[in-house]
VEXDO-293128 format. One line per field, with one value per atom (N, C-alpha, C, O): y, x, z negated; atom name. Coordinates in nm, 4 decimals, padded with zeros to 6 digits. Layout:
# residues N
north: (Y ...)
east: (X ...)
up: (Z ...)
at: (CA ...)
***
This chain:
# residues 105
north: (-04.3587 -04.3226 -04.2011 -04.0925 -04.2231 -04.1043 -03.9950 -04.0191 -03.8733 -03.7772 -03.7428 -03.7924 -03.6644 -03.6999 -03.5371 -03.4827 -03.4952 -03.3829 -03.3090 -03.2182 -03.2551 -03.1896 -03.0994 -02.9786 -03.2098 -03.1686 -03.1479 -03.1059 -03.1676 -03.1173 -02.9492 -02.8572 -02.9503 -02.7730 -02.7780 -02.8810 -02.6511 -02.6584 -02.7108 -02.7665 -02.6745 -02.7884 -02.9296 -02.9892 -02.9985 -03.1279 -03.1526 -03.2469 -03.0764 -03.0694 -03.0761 -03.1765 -03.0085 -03.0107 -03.1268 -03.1514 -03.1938 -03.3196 -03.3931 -03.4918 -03.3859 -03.5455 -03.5541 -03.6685 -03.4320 -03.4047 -03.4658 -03.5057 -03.4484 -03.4980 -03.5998 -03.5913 -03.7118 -03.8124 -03.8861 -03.9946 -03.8203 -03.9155 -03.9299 -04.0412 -03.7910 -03.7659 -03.9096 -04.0016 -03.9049 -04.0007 -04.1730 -04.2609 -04.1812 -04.3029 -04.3016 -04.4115 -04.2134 -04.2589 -04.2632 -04.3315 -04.2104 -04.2095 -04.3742 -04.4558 -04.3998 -04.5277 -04.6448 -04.7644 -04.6041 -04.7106 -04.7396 -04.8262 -04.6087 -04.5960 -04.6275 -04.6591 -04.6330 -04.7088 -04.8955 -04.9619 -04.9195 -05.0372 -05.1143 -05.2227 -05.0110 -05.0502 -05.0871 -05.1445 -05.0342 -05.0375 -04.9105 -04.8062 -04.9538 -04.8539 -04.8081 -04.6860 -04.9275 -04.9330 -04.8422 -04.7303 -04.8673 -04.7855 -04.6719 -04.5874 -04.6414 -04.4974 -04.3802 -04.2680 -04.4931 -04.3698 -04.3425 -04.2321 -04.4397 -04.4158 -04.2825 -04.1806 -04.3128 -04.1674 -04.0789 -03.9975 -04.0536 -03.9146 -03.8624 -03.7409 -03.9933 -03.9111 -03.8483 -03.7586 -03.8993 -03.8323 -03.7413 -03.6735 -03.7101 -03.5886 -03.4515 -03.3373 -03.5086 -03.4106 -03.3650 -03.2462 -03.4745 -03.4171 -03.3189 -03.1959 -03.4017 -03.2633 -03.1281 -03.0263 -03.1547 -03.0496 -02.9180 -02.7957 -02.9858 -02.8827 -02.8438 -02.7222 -02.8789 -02.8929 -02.7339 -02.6548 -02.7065 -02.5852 -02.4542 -02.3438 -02.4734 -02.4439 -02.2816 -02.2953 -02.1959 -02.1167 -02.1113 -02.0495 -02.2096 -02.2662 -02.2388 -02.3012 -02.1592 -02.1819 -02.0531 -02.0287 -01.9140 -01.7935 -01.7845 -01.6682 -01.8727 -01.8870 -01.9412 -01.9136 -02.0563 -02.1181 -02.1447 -02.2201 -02.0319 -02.0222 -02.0685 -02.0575 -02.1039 -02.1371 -02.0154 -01.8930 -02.0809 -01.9902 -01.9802 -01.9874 -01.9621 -01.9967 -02.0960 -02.2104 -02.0500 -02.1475 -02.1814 -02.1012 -02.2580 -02.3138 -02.4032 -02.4660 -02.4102 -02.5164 -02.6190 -02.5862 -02.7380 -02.8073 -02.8905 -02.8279 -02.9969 -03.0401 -03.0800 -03.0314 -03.1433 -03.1388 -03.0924 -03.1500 -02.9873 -02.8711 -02.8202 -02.7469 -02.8912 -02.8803 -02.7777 -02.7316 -02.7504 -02.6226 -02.6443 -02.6640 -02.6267 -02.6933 -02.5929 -02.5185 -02.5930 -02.5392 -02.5324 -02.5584 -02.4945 -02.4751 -02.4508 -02.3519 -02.5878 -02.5386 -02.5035 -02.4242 -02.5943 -02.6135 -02.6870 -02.7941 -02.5915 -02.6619 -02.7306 -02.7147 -02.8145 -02.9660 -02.9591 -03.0472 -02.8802 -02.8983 -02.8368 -02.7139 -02.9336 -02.8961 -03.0002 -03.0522 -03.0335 -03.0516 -02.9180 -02.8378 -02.9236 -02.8460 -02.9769 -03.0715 -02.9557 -03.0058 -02.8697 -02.7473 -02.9542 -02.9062 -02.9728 -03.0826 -02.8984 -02.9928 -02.9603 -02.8376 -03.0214 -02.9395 -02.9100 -02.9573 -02.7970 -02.6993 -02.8128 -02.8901 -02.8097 -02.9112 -03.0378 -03.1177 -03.0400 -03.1633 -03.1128 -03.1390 -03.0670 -02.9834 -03.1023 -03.0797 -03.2300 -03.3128 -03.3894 -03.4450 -03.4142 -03.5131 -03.4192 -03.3317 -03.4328 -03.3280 -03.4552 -03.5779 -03.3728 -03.4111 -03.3334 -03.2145 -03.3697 -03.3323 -03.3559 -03.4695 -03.2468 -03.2480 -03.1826 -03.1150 -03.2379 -03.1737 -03.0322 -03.0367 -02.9368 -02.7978 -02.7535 -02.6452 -02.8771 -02.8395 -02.8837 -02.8555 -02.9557 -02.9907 -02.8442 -02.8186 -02.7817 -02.6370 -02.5924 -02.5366 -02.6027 -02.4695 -02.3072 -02.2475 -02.2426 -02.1283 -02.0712 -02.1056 -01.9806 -01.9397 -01.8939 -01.8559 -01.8927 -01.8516 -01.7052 -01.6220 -01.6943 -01.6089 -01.4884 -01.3860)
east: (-11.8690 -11.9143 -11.8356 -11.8359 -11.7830 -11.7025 -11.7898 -11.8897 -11.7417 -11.7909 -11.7871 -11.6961 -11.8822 -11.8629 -11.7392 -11.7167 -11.6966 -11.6236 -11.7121 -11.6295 -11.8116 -11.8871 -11.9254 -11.9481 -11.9246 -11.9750 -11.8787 -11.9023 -11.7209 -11.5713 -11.5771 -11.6256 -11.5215 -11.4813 -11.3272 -11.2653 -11.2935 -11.1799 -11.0415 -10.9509 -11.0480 -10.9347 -10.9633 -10.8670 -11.0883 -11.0772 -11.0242 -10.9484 -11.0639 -11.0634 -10.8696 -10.8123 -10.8274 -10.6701 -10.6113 -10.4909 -10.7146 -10.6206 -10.6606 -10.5890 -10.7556 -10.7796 -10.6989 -10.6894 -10.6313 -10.5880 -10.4055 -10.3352 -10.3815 -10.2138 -10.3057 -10.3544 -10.3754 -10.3773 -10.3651 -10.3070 -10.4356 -10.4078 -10.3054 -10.2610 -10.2267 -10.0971 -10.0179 -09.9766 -10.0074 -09.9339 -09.9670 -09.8849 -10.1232 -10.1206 -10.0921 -10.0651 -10.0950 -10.0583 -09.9225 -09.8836 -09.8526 -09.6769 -09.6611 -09.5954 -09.6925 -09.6590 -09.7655 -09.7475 -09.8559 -09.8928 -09.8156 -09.8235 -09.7353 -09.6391 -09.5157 -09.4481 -09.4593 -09.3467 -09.2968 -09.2012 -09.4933 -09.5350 -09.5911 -09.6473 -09.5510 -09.6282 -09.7615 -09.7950 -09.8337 -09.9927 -10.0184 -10.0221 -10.0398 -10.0667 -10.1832 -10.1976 -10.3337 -10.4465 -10.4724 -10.5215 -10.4550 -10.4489 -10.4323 -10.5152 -10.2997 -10.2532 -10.3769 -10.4276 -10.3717 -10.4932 -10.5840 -10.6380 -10.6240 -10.8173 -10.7705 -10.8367 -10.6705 -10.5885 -10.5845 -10.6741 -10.5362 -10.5101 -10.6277 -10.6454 -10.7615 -10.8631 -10.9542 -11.0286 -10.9535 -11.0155 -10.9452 -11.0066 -10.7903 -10.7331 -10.7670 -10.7825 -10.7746 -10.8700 -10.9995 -11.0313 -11.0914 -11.2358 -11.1772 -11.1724 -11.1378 -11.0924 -11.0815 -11.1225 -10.9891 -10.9057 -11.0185 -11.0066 -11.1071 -11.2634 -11.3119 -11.2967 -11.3440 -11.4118 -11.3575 -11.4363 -11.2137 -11.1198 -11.1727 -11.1758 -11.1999 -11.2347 -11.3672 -11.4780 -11.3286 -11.4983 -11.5418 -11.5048 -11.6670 -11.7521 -11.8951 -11.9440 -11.9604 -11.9716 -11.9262 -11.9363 -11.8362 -11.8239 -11.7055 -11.6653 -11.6183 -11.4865 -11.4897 -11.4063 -11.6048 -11.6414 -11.7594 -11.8424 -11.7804 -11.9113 -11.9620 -11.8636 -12.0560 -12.0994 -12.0272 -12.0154 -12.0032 -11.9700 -11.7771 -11.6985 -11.7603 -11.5911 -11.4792 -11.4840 -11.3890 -11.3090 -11.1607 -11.0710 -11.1391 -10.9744 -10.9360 -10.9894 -10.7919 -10.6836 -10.6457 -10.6096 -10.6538 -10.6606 -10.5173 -10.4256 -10.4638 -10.3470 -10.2892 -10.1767 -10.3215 -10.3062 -10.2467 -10.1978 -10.2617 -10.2562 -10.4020 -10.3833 -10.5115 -10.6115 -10.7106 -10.7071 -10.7809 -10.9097 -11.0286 -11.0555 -11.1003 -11.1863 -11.3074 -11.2857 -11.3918 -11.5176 -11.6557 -11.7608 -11.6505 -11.7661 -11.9122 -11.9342 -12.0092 -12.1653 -12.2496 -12.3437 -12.1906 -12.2918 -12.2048 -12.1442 -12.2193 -12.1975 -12.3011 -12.4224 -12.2166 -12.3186 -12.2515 -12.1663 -12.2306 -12.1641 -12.0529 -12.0467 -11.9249 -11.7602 -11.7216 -11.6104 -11.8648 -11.7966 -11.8297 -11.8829 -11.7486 -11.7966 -11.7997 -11.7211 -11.8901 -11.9313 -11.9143 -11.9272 -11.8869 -11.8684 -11.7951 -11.8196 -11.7224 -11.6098 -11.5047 -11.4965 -11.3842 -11.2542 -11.3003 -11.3789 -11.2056 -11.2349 -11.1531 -11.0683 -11.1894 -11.2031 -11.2683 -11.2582 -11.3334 -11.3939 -11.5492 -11.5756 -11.6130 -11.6910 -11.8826 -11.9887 -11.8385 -11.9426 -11.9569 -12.0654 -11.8341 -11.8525 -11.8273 -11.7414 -11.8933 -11.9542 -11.8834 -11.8784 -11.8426 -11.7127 -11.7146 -11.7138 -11.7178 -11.7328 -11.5860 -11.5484 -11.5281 -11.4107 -11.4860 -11.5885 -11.3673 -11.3982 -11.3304 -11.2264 -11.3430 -11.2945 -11.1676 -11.1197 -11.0862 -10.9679 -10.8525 -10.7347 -10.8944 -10.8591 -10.8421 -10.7557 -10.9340 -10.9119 -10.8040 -10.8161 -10.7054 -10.5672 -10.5998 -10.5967 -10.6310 -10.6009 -10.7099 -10.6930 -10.8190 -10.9356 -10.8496 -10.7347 -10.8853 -10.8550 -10.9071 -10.8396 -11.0030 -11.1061 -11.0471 -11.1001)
up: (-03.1042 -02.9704 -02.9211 -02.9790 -02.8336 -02.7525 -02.6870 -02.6191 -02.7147 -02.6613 -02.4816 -02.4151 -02.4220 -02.3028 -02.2764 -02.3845 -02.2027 -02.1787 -02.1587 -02.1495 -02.1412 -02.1228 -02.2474 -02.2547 -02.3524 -02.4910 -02.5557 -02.6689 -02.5146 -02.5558 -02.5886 -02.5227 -02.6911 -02.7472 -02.6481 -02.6212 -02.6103 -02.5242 -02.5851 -02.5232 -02.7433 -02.8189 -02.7724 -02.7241 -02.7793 -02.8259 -02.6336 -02.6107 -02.5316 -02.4129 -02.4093 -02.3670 -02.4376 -02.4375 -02.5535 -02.5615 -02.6417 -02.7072 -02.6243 -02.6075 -02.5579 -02.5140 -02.3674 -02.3230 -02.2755 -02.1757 -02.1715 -02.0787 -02.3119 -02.3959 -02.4005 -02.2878 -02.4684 -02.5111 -02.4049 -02.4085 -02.2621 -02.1382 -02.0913 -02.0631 -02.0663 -02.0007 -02.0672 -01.9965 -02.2212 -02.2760 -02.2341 -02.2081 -02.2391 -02.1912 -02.0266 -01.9782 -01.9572 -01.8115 -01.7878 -01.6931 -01.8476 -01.8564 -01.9366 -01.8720 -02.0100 -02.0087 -01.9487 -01.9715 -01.8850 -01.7580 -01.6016 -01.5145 -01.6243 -01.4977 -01.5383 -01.4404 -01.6324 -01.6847 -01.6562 -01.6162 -01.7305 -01.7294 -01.5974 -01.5816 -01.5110 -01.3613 -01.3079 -01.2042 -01.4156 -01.3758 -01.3528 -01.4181 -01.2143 -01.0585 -01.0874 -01.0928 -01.1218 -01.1289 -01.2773 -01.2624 -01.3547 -01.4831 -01.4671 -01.5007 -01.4018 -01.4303 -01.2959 -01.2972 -01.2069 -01.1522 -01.2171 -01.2098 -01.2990 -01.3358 -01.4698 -01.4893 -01.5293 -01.6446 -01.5312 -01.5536 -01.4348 -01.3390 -01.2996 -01.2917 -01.2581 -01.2662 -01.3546 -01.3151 -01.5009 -01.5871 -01.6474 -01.7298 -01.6247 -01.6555 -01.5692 -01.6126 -01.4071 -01.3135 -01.3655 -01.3596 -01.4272 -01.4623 -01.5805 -01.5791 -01.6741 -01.8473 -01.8116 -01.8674 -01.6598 -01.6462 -01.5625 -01.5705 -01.4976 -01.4201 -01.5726 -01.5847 -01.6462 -01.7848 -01.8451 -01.8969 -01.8279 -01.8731 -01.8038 -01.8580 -01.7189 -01.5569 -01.5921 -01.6440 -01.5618 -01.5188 -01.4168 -01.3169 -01.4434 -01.3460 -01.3817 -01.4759 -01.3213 -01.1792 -01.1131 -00.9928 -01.2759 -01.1528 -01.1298 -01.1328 -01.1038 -01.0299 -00.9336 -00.8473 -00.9077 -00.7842 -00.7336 -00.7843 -00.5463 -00.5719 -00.4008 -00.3276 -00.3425 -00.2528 -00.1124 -00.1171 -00.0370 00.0754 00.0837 00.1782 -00.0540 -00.0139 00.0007 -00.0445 00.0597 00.1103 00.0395 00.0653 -00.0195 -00.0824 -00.0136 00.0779 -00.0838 -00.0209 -00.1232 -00.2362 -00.0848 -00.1432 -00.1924 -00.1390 -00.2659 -00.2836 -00.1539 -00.1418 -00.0633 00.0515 00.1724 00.2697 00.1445 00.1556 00.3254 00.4225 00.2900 00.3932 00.3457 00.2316 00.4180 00.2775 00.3677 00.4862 00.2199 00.2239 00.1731 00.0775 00.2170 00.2652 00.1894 00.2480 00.0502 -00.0535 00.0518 00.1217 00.0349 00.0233 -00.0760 -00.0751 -00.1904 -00.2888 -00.4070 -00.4024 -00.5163 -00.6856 -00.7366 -00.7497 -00.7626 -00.8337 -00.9430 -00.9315 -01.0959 -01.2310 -01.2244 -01.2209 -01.2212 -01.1685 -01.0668 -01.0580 -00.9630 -00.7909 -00.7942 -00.8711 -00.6150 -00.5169 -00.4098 -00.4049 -00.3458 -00.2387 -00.0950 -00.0921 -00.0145 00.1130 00.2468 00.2968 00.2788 00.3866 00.4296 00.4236 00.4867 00.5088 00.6453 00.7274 00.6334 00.7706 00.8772 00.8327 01.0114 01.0845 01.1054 01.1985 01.0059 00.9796 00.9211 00.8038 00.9745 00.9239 00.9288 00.8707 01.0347 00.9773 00.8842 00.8671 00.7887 00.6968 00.5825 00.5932 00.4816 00.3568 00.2489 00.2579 00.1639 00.0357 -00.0545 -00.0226 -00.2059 -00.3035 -00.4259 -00.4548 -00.4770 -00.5609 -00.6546 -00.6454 -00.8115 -00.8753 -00.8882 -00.8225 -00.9328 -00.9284 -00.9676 -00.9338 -01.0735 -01.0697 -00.9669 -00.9891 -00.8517 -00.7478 -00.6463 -00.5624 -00.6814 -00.5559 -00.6122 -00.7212 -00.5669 -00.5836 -00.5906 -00.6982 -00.4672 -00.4649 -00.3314 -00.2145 -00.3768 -00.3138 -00.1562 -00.1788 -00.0183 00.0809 00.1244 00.1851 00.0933 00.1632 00.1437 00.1867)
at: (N CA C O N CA C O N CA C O N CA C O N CA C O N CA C O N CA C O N CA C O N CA C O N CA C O N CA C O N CA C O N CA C O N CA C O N CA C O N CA C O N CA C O N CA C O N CA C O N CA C O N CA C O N CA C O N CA C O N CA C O N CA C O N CA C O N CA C O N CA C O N CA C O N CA C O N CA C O N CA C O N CA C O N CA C O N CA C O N CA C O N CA C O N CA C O N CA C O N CA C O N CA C O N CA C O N CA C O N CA C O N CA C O N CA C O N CA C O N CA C O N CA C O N CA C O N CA C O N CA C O N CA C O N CA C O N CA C O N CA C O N CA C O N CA C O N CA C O N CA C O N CA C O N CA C O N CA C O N CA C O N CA C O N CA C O N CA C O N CA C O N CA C O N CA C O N CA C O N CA C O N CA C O N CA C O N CA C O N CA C O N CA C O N CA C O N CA C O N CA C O N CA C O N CA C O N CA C O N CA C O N CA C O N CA C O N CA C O N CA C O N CA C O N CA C O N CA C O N CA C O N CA C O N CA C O N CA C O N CA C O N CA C O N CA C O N CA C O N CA C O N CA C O N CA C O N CA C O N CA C O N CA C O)
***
């Protein structure tokens, strides 16, 4: 039974982060498009998991995202943040935390 990341020690958090990298480099070799995203997104979750959360990321502030759009903390749910990108301030969106680049505020 696989452990969930949550319950990862930050080693097993960085083998299992290489174990993906490796299988998504050869799903993109192999041209599975579909594969290699679903590896990019659980390398995103591992990678919130590394993360100090919740006092690196806290309700009220604002980052920029890969995008380069920023985006608008209401509320931590674990390693989301929920909130919204600035301009867009009616539709409410949730990332996980290693997705925020670099705090604005």
């Amino acid at each position: 039974m696989e452990k969930r990341y949550s319950q990862m020690t930050e080693f097993e958090l960085h083998q299992e982060i290489t174990k993906l990298n490796d299988k998504s480099k050869k799903a993109e070799q192999m041209g599975m498009i579909n594969e290699l995203a679903v590896y990019e997104r659980k390398i995103t979750m591992a990678r919130s998991y590394l993360l100090n959360h919740p006092d690196d990321f806290k309700a009220g502030e604002t980052y920029e995202l890969n995008d380069g759009s920023l985006f608008h903390i209401s509320h931590m749910n674990g390693i989301f943040a929920w909130g919204f990108r600035i301009g867009n301030e009616n539709e409410e969106e949730a990332f996980p935390i290693s997705l925020l680049l670099r705090k604005v505020n």
